[in-house]
Residue frames relative to the residue before (quaternion, step in Angstrom):
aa qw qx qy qz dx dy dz
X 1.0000 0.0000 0.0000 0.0000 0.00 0.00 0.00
X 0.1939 -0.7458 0.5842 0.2547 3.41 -0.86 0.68
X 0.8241 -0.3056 0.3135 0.3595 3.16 -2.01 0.46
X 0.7749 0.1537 -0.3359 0.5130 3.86 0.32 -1.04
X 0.4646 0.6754 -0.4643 0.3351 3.40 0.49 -0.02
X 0.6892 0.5657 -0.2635 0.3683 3.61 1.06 -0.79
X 0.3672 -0.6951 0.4435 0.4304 3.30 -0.95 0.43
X 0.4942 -0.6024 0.6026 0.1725 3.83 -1.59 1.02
X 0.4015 -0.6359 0.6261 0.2059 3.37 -1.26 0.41
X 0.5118 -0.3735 0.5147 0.5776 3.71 -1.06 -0.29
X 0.9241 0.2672 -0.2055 0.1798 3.17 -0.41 -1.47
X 0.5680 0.5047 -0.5211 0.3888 3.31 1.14 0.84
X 0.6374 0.6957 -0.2196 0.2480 2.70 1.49 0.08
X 0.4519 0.5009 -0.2471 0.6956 2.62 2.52 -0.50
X 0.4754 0.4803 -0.5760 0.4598 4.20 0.81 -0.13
X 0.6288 0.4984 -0.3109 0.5095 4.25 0.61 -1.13
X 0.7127 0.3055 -0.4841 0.4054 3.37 0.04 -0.07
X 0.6430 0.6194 -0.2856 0.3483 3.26 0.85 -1.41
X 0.5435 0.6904 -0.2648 0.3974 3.45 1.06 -0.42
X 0.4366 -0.7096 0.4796 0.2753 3.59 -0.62 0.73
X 0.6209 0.5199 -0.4024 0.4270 3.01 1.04 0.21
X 0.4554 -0.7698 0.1942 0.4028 3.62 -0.84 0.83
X 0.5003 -0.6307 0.3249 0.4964 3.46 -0.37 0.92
X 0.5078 -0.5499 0.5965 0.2896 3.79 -1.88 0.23
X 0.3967 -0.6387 0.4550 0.4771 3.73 -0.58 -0.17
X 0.5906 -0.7203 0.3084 0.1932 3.07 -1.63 1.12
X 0.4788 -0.6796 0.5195 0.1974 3.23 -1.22 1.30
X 0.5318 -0.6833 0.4934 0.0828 3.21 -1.41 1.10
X 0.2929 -0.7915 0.4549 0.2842 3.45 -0.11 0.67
X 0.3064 -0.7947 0.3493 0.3906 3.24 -0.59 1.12
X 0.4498 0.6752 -0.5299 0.2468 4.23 0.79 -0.09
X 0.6948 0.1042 0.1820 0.6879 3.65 0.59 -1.84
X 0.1170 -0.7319 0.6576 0.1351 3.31 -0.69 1.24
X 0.3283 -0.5475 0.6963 0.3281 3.92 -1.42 0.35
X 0.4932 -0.5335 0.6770 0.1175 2.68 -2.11 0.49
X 0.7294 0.0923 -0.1344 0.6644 3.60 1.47 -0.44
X 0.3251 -0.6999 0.6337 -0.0532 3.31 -1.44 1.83
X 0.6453 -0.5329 0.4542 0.3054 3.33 -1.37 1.14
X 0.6587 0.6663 -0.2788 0.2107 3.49 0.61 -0.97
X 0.5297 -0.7005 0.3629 0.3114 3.26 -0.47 2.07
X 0.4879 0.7814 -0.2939 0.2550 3.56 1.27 -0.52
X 0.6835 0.5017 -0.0808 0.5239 3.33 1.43 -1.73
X 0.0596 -0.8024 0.5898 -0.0684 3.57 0.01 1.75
X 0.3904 0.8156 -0.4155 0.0983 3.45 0.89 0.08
X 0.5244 0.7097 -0.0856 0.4626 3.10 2.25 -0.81
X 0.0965 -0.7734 0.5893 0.2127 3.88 0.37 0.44
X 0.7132 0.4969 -0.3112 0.3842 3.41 0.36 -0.49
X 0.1789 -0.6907 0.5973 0.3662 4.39 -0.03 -0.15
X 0.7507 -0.4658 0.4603 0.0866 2.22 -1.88 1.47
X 0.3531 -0.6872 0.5190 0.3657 4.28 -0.86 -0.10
X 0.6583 0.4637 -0.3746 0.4596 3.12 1.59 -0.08
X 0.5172 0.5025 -0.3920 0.5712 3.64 1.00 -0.21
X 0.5935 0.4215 -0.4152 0.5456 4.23 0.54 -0.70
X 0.6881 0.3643 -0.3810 0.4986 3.84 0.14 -0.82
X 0.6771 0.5522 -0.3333 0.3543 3.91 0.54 -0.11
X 0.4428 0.6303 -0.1658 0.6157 2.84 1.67 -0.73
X 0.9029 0.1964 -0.1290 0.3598 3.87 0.44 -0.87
X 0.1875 0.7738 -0.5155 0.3167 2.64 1.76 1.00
X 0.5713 0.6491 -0.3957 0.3093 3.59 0.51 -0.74
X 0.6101 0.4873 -0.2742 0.5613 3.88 1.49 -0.81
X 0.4991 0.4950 -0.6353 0.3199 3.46 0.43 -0.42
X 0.6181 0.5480 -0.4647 0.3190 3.74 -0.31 -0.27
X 0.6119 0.6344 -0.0804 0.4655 2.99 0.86 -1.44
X 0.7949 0.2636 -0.1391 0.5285 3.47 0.30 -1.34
X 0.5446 0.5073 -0.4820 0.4624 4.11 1.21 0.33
X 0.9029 0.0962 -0.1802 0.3782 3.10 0.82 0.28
X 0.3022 0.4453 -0.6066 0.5852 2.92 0.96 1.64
X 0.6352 0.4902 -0.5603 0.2057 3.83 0.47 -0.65
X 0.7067 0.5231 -0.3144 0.3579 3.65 1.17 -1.23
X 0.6495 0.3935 -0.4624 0.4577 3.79 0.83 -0.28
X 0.6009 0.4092 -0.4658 0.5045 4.18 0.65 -0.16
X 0.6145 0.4627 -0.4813 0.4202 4.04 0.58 -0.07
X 0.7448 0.3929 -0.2805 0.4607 3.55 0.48 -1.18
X 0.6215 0.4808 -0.3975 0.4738 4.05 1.14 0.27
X 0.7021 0.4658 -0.2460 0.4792 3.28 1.10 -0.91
X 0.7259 0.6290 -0.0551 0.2727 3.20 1.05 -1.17
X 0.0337 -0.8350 0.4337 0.3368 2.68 1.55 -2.14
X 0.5531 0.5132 -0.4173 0.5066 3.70 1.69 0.45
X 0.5509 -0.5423 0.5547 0.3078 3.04 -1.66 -0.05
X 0.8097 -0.2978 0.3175 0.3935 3.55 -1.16 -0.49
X 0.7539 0.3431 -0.0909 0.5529 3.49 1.38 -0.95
X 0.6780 -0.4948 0.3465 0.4188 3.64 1.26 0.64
X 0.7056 0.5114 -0.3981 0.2865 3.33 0.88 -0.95
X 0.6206 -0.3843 0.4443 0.5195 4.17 -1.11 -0.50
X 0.3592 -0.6615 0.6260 0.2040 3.09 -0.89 1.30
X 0.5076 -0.6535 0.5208 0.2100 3.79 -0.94 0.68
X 0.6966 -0.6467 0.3057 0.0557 3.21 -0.92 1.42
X 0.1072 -0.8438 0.4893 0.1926 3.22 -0.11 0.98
X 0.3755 -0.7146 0.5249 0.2699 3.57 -1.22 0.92
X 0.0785 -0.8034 0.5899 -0.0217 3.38 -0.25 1.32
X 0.4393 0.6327 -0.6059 0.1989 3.77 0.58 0.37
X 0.5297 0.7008 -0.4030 0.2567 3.45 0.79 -0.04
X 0.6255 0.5597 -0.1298 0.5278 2.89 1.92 -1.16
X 0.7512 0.4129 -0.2443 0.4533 3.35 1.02 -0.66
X 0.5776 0.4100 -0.4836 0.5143 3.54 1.74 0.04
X 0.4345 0.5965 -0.4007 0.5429 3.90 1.06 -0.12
X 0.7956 0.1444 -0.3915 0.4393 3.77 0.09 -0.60
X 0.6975 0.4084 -0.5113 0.2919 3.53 0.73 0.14
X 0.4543 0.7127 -0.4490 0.2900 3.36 1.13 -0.22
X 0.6275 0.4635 -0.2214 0.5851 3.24 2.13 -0.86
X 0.5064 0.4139 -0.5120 0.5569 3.74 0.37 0.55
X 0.6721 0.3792 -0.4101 0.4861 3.88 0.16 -1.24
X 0.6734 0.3980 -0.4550 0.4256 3.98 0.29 -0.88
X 0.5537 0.6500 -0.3799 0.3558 3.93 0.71 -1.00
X 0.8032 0.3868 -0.1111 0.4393 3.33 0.81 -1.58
X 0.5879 0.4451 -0.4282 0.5224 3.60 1.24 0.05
X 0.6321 0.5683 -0.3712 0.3737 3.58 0.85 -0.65
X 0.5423 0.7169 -0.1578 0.4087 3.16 1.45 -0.76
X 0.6026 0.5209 -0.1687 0.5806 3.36 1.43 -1.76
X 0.6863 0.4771 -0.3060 0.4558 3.61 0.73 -1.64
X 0.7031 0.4352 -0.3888 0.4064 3.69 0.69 -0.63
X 0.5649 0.5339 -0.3708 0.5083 3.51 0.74 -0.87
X 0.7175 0.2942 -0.4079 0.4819 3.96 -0.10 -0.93
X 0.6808 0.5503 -0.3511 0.3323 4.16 0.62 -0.31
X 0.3577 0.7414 -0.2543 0.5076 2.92 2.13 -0.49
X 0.8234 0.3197 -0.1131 0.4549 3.08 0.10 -1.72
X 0.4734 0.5992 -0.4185 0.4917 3.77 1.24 -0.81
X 0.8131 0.1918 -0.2555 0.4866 4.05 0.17 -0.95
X 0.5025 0.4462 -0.6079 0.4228 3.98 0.40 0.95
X 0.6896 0.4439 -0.3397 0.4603 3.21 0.89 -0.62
X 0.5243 0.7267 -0.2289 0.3804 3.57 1.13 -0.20
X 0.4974 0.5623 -0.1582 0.6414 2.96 1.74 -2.03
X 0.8007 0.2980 -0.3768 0.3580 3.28 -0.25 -1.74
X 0.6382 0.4713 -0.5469 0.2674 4.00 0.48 -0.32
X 0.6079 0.6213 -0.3260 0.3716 3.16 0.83 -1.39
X 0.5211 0.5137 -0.4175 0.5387 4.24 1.09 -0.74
X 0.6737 0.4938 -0.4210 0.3535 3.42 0.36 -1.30
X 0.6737 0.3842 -0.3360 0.5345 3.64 0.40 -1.59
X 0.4674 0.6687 -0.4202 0.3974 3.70 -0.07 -0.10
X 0.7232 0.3797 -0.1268 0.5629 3.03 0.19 -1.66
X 0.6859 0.5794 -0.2628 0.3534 3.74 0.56 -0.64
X 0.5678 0.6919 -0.0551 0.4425 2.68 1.01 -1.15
X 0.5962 0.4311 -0.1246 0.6657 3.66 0.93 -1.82
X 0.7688 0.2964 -0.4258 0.3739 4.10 0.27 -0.72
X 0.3910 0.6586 -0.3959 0.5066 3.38 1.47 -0.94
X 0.8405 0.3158 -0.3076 0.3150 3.84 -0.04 -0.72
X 0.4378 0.6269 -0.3670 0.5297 3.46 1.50 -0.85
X 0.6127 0.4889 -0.3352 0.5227 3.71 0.36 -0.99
X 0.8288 0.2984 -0.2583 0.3968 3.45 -0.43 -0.93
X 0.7091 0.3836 -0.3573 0.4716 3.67 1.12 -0.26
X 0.5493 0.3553 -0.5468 0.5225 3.89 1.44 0.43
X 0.5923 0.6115 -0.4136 0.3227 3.91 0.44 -0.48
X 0.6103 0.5097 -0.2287 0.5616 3.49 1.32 -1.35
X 0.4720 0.6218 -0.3513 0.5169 3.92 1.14 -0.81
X 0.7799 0.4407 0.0318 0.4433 3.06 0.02 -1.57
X 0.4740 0.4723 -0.3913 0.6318 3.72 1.14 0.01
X 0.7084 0.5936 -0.2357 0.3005 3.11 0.17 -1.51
X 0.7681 0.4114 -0.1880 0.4532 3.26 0.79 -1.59
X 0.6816 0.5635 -0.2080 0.4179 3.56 1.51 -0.14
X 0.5089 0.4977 -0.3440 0.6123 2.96 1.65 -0.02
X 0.5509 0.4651 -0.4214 0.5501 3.80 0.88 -0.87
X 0.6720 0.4142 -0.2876 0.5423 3.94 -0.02 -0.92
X 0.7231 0.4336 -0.3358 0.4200 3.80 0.09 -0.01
X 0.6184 0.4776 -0.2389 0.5766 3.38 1.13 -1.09
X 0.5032 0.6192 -0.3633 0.4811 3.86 0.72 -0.75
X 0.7331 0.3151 -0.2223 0.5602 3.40 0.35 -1.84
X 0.6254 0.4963 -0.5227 0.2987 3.53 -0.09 -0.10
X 0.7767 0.4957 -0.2239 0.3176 3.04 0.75 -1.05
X 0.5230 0.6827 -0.2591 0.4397 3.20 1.83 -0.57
X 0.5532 0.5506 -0.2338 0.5798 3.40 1.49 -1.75
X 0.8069 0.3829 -0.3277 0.3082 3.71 0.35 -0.93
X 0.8421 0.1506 -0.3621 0.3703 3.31 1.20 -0.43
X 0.2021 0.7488 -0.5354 0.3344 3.05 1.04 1.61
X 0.6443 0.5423 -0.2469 0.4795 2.90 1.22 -1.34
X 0.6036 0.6495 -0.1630 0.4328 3.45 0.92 -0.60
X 0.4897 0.6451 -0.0961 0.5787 2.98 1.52 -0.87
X 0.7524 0.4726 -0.0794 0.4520 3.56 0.41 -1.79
X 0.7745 0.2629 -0.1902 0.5430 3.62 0.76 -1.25
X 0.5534 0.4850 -0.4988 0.4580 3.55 0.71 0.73
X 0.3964 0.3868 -0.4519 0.6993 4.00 1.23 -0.68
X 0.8549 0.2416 -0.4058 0.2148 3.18 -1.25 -1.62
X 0.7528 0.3261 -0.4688 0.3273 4.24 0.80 -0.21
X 0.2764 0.7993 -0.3666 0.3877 3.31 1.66 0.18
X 0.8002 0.2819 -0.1105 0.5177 3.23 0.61 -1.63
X 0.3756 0.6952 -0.4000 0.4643 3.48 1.35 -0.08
X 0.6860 0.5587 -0.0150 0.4659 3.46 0.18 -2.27
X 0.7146 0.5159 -0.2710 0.3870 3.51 0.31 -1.83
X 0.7760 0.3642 -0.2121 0.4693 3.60 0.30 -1.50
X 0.7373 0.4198 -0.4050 0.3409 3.68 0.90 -0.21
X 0.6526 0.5204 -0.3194 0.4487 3.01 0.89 -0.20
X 0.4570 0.6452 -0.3788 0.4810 3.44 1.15 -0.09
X 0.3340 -0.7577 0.5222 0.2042 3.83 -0.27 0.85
């Protein structure tokens, strides 16, 4: 018997397609022929075949050999051979995440007491403010009040001066006046 002469199984027949090689056209088995052949060839179908879709995803088989063992040994808790995967020692991780809660909660304290440090800040800084503003009011009624004394001084000088002025004309008047008077 020769080779094309033989009868073909499906599934060598789906190994021949799957092959990078280009497939031949599909032999007919000679017991129960089909009316529909594996063969990427036979477009008569509008719809795809589930064998032609599973051909098609050959391309994951790689892919999915090794994602299957890391979703078994998570889901599972086994390894590859069935046995217990061994145990991871995660106390490191759990003194690490508290070390991050104890650091969390001090950062927390340190904020809170810095908190309160700048209200009490604020509330000085209002105070000096507020000081300040009276501190100025003052100095602009004092500086007022300068002012209006210097006007009231300069006045009185001038008044004293031509008072005085005044005087030593009587007083050389009456001086003059009576001598000259025969």
């Amino acid at each position: 018997m020769s080779k094309a002469s033989k009868p073909v199984s499906e599934i060598d027949r789906l190994i021949e397609l799957a092959s990078d090689e280009k497939p031949r056209a599909a032999v007919r088995t000679v017991d129960a022929p089909s009316e529909h052949s594996l063969s990427l060839e036979n477009q008569k179908d509008s719809s795809p075949s589930m064998w032609r879709v599973l051909i098609q995803l050959r391309v994951l088989l790689p892919y999915l050999a090794k994602v299957l063992p890391l979703v078994e040994r998570g889901l599972l808790g086994t390894n590859i051979t069935g046995h217990a995967a061994p145990t991871i020692d995660t106390s490191n991780l759990d003194r690490g995440i508290a070390g991050v809660g104890e650091a969390q909660r001090d950062l927390k304290t340190a904020l809170n007491a810095q908190a309160a440090e700048l209200q009490l800040l604020q509330e000085q800084v209002a105070g000096l403010t507020q000081s300040v503003e009276k501190d100025l009011l003052l100095h602009e009624e004092i500086s007022s009040n300068v002012a209006s004394l210097r006007k009231l001084v300069t006045a009185s000088v001038w008044v004293i001066f031509v008072l005085l002025a005044a005087l030593i004309a009587l007083v050389a008047y009456a001086i003059f006046g009576h001598s000259l008077r025969p």
